[in-house]
N, C-alpha and C positions, 0 to 999 in steps of 0.2 A: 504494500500500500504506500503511495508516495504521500511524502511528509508536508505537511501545511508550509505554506510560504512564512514565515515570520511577518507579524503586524510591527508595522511600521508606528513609531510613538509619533502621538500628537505633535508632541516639541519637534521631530523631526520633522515632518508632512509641510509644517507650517514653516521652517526655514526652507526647505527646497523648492516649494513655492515661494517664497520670500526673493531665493534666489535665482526666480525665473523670470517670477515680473514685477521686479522693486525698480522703482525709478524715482528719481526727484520730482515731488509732486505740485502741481502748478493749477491753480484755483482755475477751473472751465465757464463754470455761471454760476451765482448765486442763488438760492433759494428764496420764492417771496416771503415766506416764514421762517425764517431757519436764523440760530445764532451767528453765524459768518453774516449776515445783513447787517442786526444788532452788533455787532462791532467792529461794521462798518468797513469789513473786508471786500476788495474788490477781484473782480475777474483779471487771471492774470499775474495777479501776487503768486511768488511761490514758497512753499512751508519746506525751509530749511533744516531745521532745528527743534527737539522736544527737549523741554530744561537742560537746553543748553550742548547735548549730544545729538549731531548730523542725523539724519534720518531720512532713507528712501523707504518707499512702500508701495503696495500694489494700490492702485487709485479706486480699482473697486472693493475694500478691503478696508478704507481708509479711516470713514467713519465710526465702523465697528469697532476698528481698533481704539480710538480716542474713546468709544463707549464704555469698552472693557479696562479701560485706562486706571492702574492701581492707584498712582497718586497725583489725584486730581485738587484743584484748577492744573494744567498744563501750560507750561510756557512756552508757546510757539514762536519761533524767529523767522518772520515774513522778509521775504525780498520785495521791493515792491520800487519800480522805475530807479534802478541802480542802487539804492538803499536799504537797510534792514533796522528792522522793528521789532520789538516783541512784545507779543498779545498772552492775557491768561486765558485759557477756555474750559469751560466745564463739562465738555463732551460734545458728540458730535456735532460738525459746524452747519451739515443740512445742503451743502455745494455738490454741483457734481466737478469732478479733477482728470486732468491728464498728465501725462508725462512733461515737463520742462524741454524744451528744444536742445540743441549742442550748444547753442549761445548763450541763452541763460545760466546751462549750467555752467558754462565757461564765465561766467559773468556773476554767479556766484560762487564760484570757486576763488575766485579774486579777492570776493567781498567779504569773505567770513575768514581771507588769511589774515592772522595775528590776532581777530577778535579777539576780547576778552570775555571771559567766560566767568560770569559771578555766580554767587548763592543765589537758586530759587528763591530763598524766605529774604532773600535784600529788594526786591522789587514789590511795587505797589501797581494797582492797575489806573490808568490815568485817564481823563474825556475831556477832548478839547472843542470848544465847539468857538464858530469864529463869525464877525460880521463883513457886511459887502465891503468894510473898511479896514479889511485884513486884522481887525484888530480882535484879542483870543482872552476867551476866556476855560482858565486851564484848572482842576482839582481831580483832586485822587479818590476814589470809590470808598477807601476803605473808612471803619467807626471813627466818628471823633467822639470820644466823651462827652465833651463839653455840648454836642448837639442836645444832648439827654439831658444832663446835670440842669444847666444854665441854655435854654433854649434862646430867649433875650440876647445876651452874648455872644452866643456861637452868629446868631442872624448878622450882628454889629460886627463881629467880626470877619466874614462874609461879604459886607456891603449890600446885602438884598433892604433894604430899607423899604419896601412894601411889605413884605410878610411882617419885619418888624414892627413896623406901625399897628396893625391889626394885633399882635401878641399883646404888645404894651396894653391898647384900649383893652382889650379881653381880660387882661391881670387886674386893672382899675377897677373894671365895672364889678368882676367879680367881690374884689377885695371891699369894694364899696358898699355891694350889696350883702356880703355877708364872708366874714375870714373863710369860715369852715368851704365855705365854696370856692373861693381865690384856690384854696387848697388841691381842692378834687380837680379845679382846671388847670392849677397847673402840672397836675400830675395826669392828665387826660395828654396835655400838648407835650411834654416830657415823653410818653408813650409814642405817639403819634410822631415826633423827630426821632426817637430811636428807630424808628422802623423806615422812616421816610427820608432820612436829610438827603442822599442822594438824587430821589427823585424830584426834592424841592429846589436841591442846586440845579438841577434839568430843566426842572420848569419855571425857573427866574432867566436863565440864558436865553430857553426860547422866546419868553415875552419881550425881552428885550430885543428878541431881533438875532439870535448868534443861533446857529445850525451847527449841527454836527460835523465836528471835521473827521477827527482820528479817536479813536480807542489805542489804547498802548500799556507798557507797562516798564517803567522805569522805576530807578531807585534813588531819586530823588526830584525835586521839584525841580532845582536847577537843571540837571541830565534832563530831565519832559520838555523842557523851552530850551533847551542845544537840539535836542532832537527834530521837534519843528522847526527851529529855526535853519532847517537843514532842508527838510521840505519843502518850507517855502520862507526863501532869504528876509522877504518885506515885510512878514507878523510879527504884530507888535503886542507885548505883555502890560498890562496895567503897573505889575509891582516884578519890573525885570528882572533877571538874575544874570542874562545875556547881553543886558546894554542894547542902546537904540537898533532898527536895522540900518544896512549899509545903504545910502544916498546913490541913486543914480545920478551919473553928469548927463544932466540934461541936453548938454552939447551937443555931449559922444554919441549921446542916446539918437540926437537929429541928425546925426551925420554919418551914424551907420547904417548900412545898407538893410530894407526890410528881408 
């Protein structure tokens, strides 16, 4: 009687697949629902990098993998028009993908020589959203205390001075009408910014007028405004860390050829 063929282990099956059709993957279209929309991924970007270790992979393969992902948010390092980025993601981004061309990949082969390579747990994830006047309003996703504790404050310190205004009369009227309520409302709106401040930082930019630029994830406020100001040389920050941007000469500018 001839002997069973040996089964092949899972861990094996799935590297020789791996290594049949692993390629540098490069964003094909976006999904109308999907997380790669929500931050603000575009077609074209290519996913170099998982916390910070290179990474090819089969494109149909791609999202599952991110699903089954141990330790998640993931930090992916995007190529995107000669430059690289990186974004936290909490599973799969919802895109369909293809392989990166020979140019890209020759194009990020360039880009990722000498990168440095930090600690996962040193970056924050960042949201820049910018007006028709290049001008950015830039904050990091992650708890601030002070939202919760001292809602009044964190607002003031913020600069949203409408939702402020509205806090302040609400603490008045309350305390006016009776301590014991001042109380319950301030601990109702204390609830309400722990759970909310980011979506209330979103929605003071947009009334003002500032849309969405970038999603990102750097490890300091300064490194977020180097970044952008890489993307685009003319955005300007409220409270810089980068200094003004560079002046065009108007001259140069009319006497070079379109």
């Amino acid at each position: 009687m001839a002997e069973a063929a040996p089964e092949t282990a899972p861990e094996t099956a799935n590297a020789q697949d791996m290594a049949e059709n692993a390629g540098l993957i490069s964003i094909l279209a976006i999904g109308r629902h999907s997380s790669g929309r929500d931050l603000r991924l575009k077609a074209e970007d290519v996913i170099t990098a998982i916390d910070g270790e290179p990474i090819t992979y089969d494109v149909d393969k791609f999202d599952n993998f991110l699903r089954d992902y141990q330790d998640l948010p993931a930090l992916l390092t995007i190529f995107r028009d000669g430059k690289l980025f990186d974004v936290f993601v909490n599973g799969p981004l919802g895109c369909s993908y293809k392989y990166a061309d020979e140019a890209k990949v020759t194009a990020v082969n360039l880009a990722m020589q000498g990168r440095e390579k930090k600690p996962k747990d040193s970056y924050y994830q960042y949201e820049a959203l910018r007006n028709i006047h290049r001008e950015v309003r830039l904050y990091s996703t992650r708890y601030e205390p002070m939202a919760t504790m001292l809602p009044a404050f964190w607002l003031l310190y913020r600069r949203m001075w409408e939702p402020l205004g509205v806090v302040v009369i609400t603490y008045a009227m309350s305390l006016f009408i009776q301590p014991a309520l001042f109380v319950l409302v301030y601990l109702l709106i204390s609830v309400y910014f722990h759970k909310a401040q980011t979506d209330m930082m979103r929605s003071h930019c947009l009334y003002h007028e500032y849309y969405f630029w970038m999603i990102f994830a750097a490890s300091s406020s300064k490194e977020a405004q180097q970044l952008l100001r890489v993307f685009d040389p003319k955005c300007q920050f409220e409270f810089s860390h980068v200094g003004p941007p560079e002046k065009t000469d108007s001259k140069a500018a009319a006497n070079s050829p379109a």
